[in-house]
C-alpha positions as CSV (number, residue, x, y, z in Angstrom):
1,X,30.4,21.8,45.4
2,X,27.8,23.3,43.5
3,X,29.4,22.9,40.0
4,X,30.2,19.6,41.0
5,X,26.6,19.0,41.7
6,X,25.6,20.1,38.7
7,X,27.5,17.9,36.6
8,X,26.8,14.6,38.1
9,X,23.0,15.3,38.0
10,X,23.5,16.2,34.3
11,X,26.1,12.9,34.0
12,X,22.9,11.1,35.3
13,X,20.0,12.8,33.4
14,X,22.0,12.0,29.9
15,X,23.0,8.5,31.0
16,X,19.3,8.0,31.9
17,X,18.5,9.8,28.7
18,X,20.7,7.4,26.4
19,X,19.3,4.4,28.1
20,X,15.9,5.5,27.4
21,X,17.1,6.4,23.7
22,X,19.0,2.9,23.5
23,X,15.6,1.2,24.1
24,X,13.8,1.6,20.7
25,X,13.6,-1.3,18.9
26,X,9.8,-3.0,18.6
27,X,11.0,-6.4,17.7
28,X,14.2,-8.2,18.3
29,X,14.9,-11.4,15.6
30,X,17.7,-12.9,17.9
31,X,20.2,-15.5,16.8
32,X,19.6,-16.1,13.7
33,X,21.8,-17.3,10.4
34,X,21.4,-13.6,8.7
35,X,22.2,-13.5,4.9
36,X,22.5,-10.2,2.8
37,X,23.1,-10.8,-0.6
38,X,24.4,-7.6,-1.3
39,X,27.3,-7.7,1.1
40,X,27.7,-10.8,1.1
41,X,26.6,-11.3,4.8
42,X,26.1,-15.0,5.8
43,X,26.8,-15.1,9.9
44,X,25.0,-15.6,13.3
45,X,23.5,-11.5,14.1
46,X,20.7,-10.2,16.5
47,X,18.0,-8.3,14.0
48,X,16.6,-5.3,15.4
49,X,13.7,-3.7,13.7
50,X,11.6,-0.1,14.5
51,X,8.6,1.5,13.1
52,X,9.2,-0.2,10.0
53,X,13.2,-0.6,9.1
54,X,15.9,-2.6,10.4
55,X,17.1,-0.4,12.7
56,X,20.2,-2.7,14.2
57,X,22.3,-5.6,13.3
58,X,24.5,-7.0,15.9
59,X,26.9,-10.1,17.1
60,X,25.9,-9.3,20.1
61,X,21.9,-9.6,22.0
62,X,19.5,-6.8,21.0
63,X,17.3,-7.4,24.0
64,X,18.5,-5.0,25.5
65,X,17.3,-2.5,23.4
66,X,13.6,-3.7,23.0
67,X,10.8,-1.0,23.8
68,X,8.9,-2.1,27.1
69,X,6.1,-4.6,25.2
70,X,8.9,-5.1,22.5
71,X,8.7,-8.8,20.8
72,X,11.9,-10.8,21.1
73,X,11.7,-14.1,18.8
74,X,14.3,-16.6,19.3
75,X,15.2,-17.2,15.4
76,X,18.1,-19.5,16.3
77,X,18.8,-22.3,13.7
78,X,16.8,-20.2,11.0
79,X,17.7,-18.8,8.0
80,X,17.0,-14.9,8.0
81,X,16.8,-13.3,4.8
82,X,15.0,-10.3,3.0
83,X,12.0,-10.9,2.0
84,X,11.2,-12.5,-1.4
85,X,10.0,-10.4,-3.8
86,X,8.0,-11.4,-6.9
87,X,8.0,-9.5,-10.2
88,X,5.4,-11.7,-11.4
89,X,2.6,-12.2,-9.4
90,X,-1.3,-12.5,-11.1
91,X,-2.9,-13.7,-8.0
92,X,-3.9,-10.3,-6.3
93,X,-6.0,-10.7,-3.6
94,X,-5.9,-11.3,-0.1
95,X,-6.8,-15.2,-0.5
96,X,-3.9,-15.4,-3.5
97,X,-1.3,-13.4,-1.0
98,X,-1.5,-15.4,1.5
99,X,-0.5,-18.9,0.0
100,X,2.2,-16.2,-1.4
101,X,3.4,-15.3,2.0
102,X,3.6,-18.8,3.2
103,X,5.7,-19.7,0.7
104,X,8.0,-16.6,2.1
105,X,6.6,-13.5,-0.4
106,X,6.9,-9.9,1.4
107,X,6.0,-8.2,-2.6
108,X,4.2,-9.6,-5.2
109,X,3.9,-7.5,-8.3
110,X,2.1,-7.4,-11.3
111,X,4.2,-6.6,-14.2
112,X,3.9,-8.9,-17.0
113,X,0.2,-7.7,-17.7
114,X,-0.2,-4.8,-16.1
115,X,-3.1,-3.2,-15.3
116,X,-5.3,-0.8,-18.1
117,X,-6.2,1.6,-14.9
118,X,-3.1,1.8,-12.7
119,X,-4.8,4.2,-10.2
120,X,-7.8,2.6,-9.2
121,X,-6.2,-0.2,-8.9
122,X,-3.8,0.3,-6.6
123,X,-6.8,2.9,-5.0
124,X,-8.9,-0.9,-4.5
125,X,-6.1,-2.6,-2.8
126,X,-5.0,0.1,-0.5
127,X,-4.7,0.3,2.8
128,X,-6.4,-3.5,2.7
129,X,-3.3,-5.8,1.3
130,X,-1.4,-8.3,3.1
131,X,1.7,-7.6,0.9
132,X,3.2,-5.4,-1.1
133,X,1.8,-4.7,-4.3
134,X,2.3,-2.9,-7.5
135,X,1.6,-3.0,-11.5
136,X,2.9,-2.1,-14.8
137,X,1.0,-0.1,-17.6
138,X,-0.9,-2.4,-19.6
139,X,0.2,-2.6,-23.1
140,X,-2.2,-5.1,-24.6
141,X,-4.9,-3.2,-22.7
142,X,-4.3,0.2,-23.8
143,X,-3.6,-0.5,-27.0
144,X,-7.1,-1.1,-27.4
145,X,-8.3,1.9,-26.0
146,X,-6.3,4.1,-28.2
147,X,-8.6,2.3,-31.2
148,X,-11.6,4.3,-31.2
149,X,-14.3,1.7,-32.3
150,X,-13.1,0.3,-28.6
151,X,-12.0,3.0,-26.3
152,X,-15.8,3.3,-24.7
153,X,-15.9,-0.4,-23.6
154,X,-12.3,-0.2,-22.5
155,X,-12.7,2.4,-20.6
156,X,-16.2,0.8,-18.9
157,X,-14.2,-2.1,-17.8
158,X,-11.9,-0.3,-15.3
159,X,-9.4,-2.3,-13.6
160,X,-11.0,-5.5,-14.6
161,X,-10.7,-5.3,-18.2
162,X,-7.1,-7.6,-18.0
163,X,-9.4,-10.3,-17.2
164,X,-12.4,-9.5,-19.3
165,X,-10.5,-8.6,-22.3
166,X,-10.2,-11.9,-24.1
167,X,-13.8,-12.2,-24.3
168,X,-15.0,-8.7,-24.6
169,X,-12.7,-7.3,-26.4
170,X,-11.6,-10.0,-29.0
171,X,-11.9,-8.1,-32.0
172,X,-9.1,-5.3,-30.8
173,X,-6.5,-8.5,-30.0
174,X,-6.5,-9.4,-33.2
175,X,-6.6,-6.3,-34.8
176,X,-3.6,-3.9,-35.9
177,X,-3.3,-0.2,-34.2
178,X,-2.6,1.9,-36.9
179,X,0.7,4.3,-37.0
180,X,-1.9,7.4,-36.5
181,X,-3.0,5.5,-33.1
182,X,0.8,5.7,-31.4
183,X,0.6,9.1,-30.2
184,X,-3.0,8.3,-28.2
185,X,-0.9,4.7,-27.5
186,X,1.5,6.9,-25.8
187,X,-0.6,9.4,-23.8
188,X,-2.4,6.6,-22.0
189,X,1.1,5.4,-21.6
190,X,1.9,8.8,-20.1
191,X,-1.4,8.8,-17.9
192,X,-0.4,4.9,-16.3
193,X,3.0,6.0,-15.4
194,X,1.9,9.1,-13.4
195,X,-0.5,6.7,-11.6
196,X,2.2,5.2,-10.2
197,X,2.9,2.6,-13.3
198,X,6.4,0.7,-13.0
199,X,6.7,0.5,-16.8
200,X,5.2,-1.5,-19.7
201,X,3.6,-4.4,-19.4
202,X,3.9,-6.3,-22.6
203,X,2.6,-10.1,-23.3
204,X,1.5,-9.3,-26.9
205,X,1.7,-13.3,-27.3
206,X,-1.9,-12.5,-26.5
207,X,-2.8,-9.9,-29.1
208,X,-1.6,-11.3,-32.3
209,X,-2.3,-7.9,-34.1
210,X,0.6,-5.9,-32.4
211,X,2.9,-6.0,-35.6
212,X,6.5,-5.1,-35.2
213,X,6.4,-1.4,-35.6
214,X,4.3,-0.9,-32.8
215,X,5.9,-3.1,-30.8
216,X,9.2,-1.5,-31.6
217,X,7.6,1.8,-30.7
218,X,6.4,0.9,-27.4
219,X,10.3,0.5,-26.6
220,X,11.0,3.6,-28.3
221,X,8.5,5.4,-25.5
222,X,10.2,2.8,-22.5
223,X,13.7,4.4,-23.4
224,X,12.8,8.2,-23.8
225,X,10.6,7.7,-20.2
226,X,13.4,5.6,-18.9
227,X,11.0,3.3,-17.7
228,X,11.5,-0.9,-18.4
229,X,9.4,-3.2,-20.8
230,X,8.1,-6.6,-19.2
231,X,7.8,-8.8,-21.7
232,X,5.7,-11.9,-22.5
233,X,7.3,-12.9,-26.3
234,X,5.3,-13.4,-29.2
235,X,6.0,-17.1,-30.0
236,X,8.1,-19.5,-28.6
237,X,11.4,-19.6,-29.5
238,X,14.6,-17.8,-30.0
239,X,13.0,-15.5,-32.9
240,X,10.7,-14.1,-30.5
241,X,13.7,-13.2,-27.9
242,X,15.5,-11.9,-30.9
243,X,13.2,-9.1,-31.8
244,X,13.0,-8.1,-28.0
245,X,16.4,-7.8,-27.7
246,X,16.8,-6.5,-30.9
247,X,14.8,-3.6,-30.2
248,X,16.1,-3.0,-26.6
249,X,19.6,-2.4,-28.5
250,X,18.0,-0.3,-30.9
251,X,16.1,2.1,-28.9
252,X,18.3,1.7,-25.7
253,X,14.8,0.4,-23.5
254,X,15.5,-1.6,-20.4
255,X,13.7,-5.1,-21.4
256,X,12.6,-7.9,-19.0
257,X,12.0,-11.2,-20.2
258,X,8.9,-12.9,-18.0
259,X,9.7,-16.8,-17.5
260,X,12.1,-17.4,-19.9
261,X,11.5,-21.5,-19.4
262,X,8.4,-21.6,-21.0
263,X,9.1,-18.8,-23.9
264,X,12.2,-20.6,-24.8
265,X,11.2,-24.5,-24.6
266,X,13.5,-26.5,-27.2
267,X,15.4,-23.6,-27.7
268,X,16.0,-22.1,-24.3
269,X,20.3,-22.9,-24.5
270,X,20.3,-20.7,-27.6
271,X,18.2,-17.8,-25.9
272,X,20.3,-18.0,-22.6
273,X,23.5,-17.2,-24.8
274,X,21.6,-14.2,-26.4
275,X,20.6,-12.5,-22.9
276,X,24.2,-13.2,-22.0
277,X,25.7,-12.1,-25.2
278,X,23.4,-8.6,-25.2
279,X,24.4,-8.2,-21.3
280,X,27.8,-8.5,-21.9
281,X,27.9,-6.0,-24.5
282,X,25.7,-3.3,-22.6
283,X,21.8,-4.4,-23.3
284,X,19.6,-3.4,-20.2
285,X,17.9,-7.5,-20.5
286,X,17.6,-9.8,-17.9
287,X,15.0,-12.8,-17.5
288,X,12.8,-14.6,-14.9
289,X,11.8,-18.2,-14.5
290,X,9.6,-20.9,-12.4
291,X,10.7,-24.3,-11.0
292,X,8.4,-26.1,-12.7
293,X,7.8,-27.9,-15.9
294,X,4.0,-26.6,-16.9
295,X,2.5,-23.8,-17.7
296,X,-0.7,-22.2,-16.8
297,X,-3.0,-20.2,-19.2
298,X,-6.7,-19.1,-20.5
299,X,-7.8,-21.6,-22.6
300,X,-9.2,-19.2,-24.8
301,X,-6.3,-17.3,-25.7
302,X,-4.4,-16.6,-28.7
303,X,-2.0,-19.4,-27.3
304,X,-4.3,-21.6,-28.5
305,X,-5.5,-20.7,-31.6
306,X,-5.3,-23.1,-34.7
307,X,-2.0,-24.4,-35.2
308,X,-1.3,-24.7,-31.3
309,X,-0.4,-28.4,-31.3
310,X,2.2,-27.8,-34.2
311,X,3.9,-24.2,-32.0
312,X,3.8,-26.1,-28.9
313,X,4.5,-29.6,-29.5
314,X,2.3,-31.1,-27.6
315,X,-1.6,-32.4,-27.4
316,X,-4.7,-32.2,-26.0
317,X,-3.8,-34.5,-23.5
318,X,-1.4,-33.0,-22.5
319,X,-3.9,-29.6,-21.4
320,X,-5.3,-30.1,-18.0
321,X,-8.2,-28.5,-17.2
322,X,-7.8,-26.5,-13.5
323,X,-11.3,-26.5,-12.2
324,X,-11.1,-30.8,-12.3
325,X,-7.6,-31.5,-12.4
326,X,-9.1,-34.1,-15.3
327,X,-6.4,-34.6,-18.9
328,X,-8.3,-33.1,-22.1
329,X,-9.1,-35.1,-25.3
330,X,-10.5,-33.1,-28.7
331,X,-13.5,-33.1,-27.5
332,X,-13.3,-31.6,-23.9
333,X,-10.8,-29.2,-25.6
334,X,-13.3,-27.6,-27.8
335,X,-16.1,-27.7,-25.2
336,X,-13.9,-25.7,-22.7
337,X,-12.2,-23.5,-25.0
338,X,-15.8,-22.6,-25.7
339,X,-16.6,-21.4,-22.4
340,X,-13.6,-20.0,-21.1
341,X,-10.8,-20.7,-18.0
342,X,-7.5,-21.7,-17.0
343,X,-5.6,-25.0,-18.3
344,X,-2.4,-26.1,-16.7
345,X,0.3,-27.2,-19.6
346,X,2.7,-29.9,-19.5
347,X,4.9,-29.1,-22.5
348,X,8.6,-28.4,-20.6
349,X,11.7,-30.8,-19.6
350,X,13.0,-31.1,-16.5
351,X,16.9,-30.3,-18.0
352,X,15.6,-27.1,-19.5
353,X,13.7,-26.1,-15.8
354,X,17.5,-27.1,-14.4
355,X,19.2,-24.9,-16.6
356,X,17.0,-21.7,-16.4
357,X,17.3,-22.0,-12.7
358,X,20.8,-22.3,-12.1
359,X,21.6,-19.7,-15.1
360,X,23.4,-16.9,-13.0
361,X,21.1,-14.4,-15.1
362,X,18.0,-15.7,-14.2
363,X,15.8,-14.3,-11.8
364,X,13.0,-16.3,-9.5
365,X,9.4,-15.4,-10.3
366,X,6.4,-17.5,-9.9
367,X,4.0,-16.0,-12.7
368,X,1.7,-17.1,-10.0
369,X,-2.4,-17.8,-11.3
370,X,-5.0,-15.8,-9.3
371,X,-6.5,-17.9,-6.4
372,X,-8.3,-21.1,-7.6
373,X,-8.6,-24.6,-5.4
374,X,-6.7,-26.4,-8.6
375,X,-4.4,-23.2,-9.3
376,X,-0.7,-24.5,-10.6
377,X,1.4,-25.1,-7.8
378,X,3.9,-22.4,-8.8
379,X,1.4,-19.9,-7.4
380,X,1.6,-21.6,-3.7
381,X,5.0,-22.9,-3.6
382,X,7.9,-21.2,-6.3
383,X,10.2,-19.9,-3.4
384,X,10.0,-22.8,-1.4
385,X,10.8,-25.1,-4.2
386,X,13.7,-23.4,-5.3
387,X,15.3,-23.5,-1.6
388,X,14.3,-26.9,-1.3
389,X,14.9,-28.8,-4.2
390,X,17.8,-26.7,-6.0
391,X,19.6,-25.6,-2.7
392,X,19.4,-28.3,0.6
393,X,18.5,-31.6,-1.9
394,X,20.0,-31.6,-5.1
395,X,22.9,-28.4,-4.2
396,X,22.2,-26.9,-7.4
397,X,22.3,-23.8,-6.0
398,X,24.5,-22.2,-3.7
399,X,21.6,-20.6,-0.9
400,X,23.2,-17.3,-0.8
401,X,23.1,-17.0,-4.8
402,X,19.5,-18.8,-4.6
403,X,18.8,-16.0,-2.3
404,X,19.8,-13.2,-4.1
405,X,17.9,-14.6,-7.5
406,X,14.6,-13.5,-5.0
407,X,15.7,-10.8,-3.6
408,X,18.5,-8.5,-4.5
409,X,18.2,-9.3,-8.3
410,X,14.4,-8.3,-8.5
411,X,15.4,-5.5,-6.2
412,X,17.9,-4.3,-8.2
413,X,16.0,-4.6,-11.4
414,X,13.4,-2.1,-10.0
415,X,15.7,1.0,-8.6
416,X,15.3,3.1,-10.9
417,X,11.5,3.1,-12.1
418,X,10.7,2.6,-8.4
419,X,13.7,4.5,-5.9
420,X,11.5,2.9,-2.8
421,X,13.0,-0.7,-4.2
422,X,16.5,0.3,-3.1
423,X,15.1,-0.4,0.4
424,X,14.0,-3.9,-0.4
425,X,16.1,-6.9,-1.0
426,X,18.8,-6.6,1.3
427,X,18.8,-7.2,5.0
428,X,21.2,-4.1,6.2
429,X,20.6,-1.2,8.7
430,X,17.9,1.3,7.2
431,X,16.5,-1.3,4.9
432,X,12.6,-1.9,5.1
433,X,11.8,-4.4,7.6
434,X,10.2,-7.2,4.5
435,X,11.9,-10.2,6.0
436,X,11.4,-14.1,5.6
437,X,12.2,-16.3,8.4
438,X,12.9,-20.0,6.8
439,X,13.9,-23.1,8.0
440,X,16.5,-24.8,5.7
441,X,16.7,-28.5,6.7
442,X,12.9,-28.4,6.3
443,X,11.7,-25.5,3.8
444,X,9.7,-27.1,0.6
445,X,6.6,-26.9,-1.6
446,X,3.5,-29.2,-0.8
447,X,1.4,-28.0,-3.8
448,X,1.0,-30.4,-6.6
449,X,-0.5,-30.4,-10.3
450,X,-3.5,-33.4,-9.0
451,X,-4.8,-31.2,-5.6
452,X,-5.7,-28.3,-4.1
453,X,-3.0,-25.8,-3.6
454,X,-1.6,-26.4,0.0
455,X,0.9,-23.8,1.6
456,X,4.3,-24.6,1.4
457,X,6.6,-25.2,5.2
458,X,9.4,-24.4,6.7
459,X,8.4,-20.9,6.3
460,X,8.5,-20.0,10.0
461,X,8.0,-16.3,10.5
462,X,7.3,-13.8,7.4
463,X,7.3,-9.6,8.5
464,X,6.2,-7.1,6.0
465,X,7.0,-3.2,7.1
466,X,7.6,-5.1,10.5
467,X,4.1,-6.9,10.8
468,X,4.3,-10.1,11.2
469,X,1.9,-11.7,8.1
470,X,3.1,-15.5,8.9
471,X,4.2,-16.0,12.8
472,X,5.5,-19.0,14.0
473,X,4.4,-21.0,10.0
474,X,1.1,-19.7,10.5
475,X,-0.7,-17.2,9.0
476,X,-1.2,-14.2,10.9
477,X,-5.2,-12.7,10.6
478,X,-6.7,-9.0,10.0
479,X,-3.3,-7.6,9.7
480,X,-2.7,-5.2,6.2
481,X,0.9,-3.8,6.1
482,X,0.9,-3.9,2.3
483,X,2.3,-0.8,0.4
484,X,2.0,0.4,-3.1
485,X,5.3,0.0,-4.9
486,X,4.9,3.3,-6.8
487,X,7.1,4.4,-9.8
488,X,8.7,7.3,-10.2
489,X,6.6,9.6,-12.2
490,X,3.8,8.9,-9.6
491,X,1.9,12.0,-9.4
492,X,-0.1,11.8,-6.0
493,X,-4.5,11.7,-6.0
């Protein structure tokens, strides 16, 4: 009798034990239409998610399993689907993330630019960002510092010297770095990447005075590190893509083109079939673009030097000035160029926005302006356009495929310079918990080129590292779950 005691009380201490176990899950998504683009996942699952990850997906409830106080949201009739996640992303604040997580954003990232500082910056935003964040070496900025007549102010600048630099620092844009200045080029390189850099960021559109050679070199130090090049091209056109490409198969560097649309233009069905072309034949290339036929830039900027007209195709009327929405002539051209600040530019076709978007080799990527009332609507409402427009009204996009362009593809790009991106973009067991909640019949982008930017809908629910940021399409206050997407050489403070 004894024995037999003893085993039902330990029979009922571990069946108590396993139903205490069994209830651990903080939040329960129930019911909804759960896509994975990596397996391929489209079906009606129960999301479970703990401290963080997606801890359970089922056909069956979850409910069961919450943690006494646990959240269960009826998702039912949703799309549920890993967060989006942004490689190119200039708005970085709080204000700029939020029109980003309404339009279904769990990581926005600055790689195109990069930043001159990488560990202050990410210092400054930590602990105190509603997303996930992260930045590339700056190229354009560093180069300048490795000049010596221009390494002081640099250095003065900090982490604001991206945005400063056109005015302060005009001289160095224009001006060459000598051969002698690649090795300091490359130890500032060094110091970025063990900040937590996620590569080079390379727009040297901006600083006419980067000559081939040092461009060429700068991919010679992304394939010895390992590390990818995010470029903005020099020109527009296919000779500009060709000398990327060109010296990613030289050197063997892993090369990003930022928004292909607008760096292509006339010629983007030529460029297309040399991404495809390199791909096929083992180049580490792949491209980016935004659902939208302007682009947005400093007025003052080597984009517009003399002879802009002539390289873009276009006029001044076609330059609108963000701050008043208002159409430029000669005259208010000049007087704002003077002074400095962002134009929106009407210089692409619809047909060449259609075919960068439904390219299987492009990616999704706002290129999103910091926060400004008139900002281009790209920066409020990218994601939501594409799932809108391109998947539920026109079907130019299959959703799962649309999906994976925001998701797995920018994911994927990342895994290597950043191993914590191998945890982002899919929706499986053990993945981070950066999830967007959307509704499909009514998911879309209000922002427009003559208002305010607006926040997009149908975004219902938006969770980064499990917090909720948007909660039933409204956006959640005084919460900071955003993370430092680190890269791989990161050497801790």
């Amino acid at each position: 009798m004894k024995a037999r005691h003893r085993v039902v009380v330990l029979c009922l201490l571990w069946a108590a034990s396993a139903a205490a176990q069994s209830r651990d899950l903080d939040l329960v998504l129930a019911g909804g239409r759960v896509l994975d683009p990596e397996t391929g996942l489209d079906a009606e699952r129960d999301v479970g998610i703990a401290a963080g990850s997606i801890a359970a997906i089922s056909e069956g409830s979850l409910s069961n399993r919450l943690k006494p106080g646990g959240a269960l949201v009826d998702a039912r009739g949703l799309i549920v689907s890993p967060g989006f996640i942004d490689l190119h992303a200039h708005g970085q604040t709080n204000r700029a993330n939020e029109f980003q997580a309404r339009d279904g954003v769990t990581t926005a990232l600055e790689l195109e630019g990069g930043v001159g500082q990488v560990r202050n910056w990410i210092a400054s935003r930590k602990g105190r960002a509603l997303l996930n964040y992260g930045a590339s070496v700056s190229h354009g900025t560093l180069r300048v510092q490795a000049m010596p007549e221009y390494a002081a102010r640099v250095k003065s600048l900090g982490s604001t010297v991206e945005a400063e630099a056109e005015r302060e620092l005009r001289g160095g844009l224009y001006a060459p770095l000598p051969e002698e200045g690649t090795k300091a080029l490359y130890q500032l390189f060094e110091k970025g990447l063990l900040e937590g850099g996620l590569g080079i960021g390379m727009p040297h559109q901006y600083y006419p005075g980067a000559d081939r050679r040092e461009i060429f070199r700068v991919f010679e130090f992304a394939s010895e590190k390992r590390v990818p090049i995010y470029t903005h091209v020099r020109s527009i056109g296919a000779e500009a893509m060709q000398e990327v490409v060109a010296n990613a198969a030289a050197t063997g560097a892993s090369l990003h083109i930022v928004h292909v649309n607008s760096s292509s233009l006339w010629d983007l069905p030529l460029v297309l079939e040399i991404i495809e072309g390199a791909r096929k034949r083992g180049v580490d290339v792949s491209t980016e673009a935004y659902p939208y036929p302007a682009a947005s830039t400093s007025i003052e900027s080597a984009i517009f030097d003399e002879g802009w007209q002539e390289r873009l195709r276009i006029s001044y009327g076609d330059v609108q000035w963000q701050n008043t929405g208002e159409r430029l002539t000669e005259e208010t051209f000049r007087k704002y160029r003077k002074r400095g600040g962002i134009v929106i530019v009407h210089l692409m076709k619809p047909e060449w926005i259609d075919l960068a978007v439904r390219s299987p080799i492009v990616m999704i990527a706002s290129d999103g302006m910091p926060y400004a009332p008139g900002a281009h609507p790209r920066s409020a409402g990218t994601f939501s356009r594409v799932l809108g427009q391109y998947v539920r009204e026109r079907e130019i996009l299959d959703l799962l495929e649309a999906v994976a362009k925001m998701t797995l593809l920018p994911a994927k790009r990342l895994e290597e310079v950043a191993p914590a991106m191998k945890k982002k973009g899919r929706l499986q067991v053990g993945a981070d918990a950066d999830i967007t909640v959307f509704d499909l019949g009514t998911i879309r982008d209000t922002a427009t080129f003559d208002k305010d930017l607006s926040f997009s809908e149908g975004v219902v629910h938006v969770l980064v590292g499990g917090v909720f940021v948007v909660h039933d399409s409204q956006s959640v206050k005084e919460v900071f779950p955003g993370k430092p997407v680190l890269g791989r050489y990161y050497v801790g403070s």
